[in-house]
C-alpha positions as a printed NumPy array, in Angstrom:
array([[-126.809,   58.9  , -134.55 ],
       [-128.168,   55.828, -133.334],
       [-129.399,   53.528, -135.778],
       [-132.701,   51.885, -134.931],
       [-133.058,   47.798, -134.522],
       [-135.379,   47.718, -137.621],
       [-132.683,   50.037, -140.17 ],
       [-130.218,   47.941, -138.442],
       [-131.483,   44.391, -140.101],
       [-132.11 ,   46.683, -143.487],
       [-128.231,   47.059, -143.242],
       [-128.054,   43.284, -143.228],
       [-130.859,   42.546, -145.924],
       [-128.767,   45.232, -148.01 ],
       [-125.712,   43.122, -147.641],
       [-127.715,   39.704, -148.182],
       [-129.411,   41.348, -151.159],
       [-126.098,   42.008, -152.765],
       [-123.994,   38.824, -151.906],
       [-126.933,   36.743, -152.822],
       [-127.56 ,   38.661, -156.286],
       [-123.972,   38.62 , -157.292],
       [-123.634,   35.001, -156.482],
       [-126.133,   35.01 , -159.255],
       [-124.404,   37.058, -161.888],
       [-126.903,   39.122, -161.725],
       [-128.304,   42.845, -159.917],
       [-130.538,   44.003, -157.22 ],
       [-131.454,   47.789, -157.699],
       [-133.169,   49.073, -155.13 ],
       [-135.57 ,   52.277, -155.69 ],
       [-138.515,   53.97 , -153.614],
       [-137.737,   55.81 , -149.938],
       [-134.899,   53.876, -149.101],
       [-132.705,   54.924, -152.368],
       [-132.25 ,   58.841, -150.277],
       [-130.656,   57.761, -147.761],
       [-128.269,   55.297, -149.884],
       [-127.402,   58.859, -151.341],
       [-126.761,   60.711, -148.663],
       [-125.194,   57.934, -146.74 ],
       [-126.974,   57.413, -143.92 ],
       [-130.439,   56.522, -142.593],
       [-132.654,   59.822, -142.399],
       [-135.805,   57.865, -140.897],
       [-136.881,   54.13 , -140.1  ],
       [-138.461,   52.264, -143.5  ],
       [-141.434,   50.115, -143.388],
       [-139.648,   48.225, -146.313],
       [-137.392,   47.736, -148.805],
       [-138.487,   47.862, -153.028],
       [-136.148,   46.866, -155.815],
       [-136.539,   45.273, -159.563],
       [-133.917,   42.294, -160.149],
       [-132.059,   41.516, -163.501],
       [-134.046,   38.961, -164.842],
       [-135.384,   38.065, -162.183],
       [-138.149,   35.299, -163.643],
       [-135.177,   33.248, -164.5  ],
       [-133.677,   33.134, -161.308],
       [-136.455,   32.937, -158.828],
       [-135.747,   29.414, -157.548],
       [-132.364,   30.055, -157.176],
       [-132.714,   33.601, -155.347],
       [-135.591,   31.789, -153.162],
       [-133.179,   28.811, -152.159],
       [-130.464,   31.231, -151.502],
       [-132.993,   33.603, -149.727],
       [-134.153,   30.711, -147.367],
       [-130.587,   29.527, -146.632],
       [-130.39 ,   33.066, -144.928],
       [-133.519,   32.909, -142.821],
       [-135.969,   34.872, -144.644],
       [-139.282,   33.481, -145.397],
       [-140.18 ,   33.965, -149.452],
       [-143.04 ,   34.085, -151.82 ],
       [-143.489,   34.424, -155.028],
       [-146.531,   35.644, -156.66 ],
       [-146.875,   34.219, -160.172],
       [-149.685,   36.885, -161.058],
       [-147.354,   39.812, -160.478],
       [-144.231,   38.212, -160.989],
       [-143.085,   39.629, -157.446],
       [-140.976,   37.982, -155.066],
       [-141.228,   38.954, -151.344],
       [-138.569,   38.241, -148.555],
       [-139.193,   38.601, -145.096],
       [-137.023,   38.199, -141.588],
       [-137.92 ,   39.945, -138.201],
       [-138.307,   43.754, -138.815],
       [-137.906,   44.096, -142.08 ],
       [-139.428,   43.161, -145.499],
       [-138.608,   43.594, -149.385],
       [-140.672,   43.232, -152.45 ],
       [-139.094,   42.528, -155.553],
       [-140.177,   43.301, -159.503],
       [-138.288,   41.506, -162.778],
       [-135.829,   44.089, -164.883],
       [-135.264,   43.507, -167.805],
       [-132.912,   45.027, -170.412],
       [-133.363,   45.515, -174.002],
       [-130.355,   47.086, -175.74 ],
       [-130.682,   50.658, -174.077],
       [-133.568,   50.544, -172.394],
       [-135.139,   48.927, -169.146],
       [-138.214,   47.544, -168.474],
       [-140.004,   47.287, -164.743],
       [-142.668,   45.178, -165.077],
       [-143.975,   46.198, -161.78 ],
       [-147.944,   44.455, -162.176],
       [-146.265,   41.129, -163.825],
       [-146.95 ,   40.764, -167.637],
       [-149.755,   43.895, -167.201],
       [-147.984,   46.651, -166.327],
       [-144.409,   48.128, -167.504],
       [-142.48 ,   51.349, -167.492],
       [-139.864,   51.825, -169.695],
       [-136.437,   54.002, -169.313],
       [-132.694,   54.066, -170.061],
       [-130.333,   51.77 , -168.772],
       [-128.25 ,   53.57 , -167.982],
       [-129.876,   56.097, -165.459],
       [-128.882,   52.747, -162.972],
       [-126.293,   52.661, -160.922],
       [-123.51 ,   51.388, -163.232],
       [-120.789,   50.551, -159.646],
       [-122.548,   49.659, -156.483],
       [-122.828,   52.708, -153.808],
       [-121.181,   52.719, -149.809],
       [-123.423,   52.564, -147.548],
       [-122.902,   51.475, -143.985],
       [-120.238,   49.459, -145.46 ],
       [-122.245,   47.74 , -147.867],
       [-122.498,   47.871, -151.528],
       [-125.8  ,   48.726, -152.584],
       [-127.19 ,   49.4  , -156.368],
       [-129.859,   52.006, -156.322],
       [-131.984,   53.261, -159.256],
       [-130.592,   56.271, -159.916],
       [-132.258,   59.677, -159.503],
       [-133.719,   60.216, -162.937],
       [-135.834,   57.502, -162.296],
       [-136.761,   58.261, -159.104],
       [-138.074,   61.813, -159.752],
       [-139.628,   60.183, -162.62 ],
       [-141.588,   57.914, -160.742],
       [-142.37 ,   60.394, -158.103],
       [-143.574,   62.821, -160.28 ],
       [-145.231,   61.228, -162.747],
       [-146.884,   58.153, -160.771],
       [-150.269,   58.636, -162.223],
       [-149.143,   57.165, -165.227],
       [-148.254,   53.612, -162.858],
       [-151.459,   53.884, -160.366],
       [-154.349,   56.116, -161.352],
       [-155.295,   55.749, -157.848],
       [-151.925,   56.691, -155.446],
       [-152.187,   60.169, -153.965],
       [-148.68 ,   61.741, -152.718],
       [-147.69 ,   61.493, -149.608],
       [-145.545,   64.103, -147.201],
       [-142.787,   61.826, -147.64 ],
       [-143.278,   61.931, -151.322],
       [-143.633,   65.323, -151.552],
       [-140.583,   66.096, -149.537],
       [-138.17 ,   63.701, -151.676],
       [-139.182,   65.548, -154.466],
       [-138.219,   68.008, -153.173],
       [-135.09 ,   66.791, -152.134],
       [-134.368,   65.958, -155.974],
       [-135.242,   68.584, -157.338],
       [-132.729,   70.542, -155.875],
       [-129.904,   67.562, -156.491],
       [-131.265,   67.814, -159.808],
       [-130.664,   71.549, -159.942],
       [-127.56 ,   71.261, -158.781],
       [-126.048,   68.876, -161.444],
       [-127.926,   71.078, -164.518],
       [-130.812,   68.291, -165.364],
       [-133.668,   69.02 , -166.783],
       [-136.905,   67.56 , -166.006],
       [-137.794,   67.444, -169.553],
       [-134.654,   65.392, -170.237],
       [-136.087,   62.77 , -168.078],
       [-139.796,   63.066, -169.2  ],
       [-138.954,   62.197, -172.762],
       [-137.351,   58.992, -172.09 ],
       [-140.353,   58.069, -169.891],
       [-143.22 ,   55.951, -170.826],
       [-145.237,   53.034, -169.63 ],
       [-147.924,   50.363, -170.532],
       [-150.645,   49.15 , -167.945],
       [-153.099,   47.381, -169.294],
       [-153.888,   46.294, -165.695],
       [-155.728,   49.633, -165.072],
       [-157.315,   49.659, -168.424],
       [-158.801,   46.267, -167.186],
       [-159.88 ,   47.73 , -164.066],
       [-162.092,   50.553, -166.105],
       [-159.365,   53.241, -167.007],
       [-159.805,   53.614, -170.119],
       [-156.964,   55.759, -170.66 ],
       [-154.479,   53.281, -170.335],
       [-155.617,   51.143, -173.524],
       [-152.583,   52.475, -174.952],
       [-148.969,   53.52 , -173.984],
       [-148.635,   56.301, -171.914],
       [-145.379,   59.207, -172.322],
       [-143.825,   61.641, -169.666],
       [-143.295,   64.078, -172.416],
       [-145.477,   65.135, -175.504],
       [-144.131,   64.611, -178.891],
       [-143.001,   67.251, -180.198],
       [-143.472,   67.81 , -183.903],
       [-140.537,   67.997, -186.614]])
């Protein structure tokens, strides 16, 4: 299969992304459409862009930009969302700050307004193969989290085909390896006062995947 110019440079990003964050001491995961094919092991359509939340990534944003720029990409950082974007050619990437907290992660993915909270350890713990380059992904707990339950991130977003058909894709990997949906909802929640600022009153407080089930 021929790989197209634009998935080409994504190769290269990938590899950037890694070198750059493990010059660092630190970890690039990426998540969102791209994560699929870093599963499967090979490109299964062309990508507009790249997502993925960095370890810490507030500390290390004038480092990552200097290293980022010594590489050709243009970068910006916006303060108010706390997310740093890279750009070369074809391709582009958006980044959000992880951060850990004993067993659980936190994606602030609207800066200091807007969090969702998992386990750890649904990341990938050793980097994945793909094209030759070592690439951390999410995970696919979070993923079909996300994809499933994105009203609790964006009142507003409205599936896509895409969308619809990697959920479908993981629920069938998910079915495969015996998880449970409701093993992933329950560790699951998030915080966005952003929307609750924007009129959605709903999200004053924390919102769960799962309801609590009484003792």
């Amino acid at each position: 299969m021929v790989i197209s110019k634009k998935n080409q440079q994504y190769i290269t990003m990938l590899a950037d992304i890694y070198d750059i964050s493990s010059s660092l001491g630190i970890r690039t995961f990426v998540w969102g459409g791209l994560s699929i094919d870093i599963w499967e092991g090979y490109f299964l359509r062309e990508h507009g862009d790249l997502d993925g939340f960095v370890e810490n990534l507030t500390e290390y944003v004038e480092s990552l930009t200097s290293e980022y720029v010594k590489r050709g990409y243009k970068v910006t950082f916006h303060s108010e969302f706390l997310m740093l974007e890279v750009e070369k050619d074809l391709v582009h990437a958006s980044f959000n700050p992880l951060k850990r907290n004993g067993k659980t992660a936190e994606w602030k993915h609207i800066g200091n307004d807007g969090s969702v909270f998992f386990p750890f350890d649904w990341l990938d713990v050793s980097p994945r193969l793909f094209y030759n380059t070592k690439v951390y992904t999410s995970g696919i707990r979070f993923e079909y989290a996300v994809k499933t339950k994105v009203s609790m991130l964006h009142p507003e977003w409205r599936l896509r085909e895409k969308d619809q058909l990697a959920i479908k894709y993981m629920e069938e990997k998910l079915k495969a390896e015996n998880i449970c949906k409701e093993d992933i909802y329950k560790w699951f929640w998030s915080y966005n006062p952003y929307w609750y600022k924007q009129g959605y009153d709903e999200f004053f407080r924390p919102t769960i995947a799962y309801p609590i089930q009484p003792k």
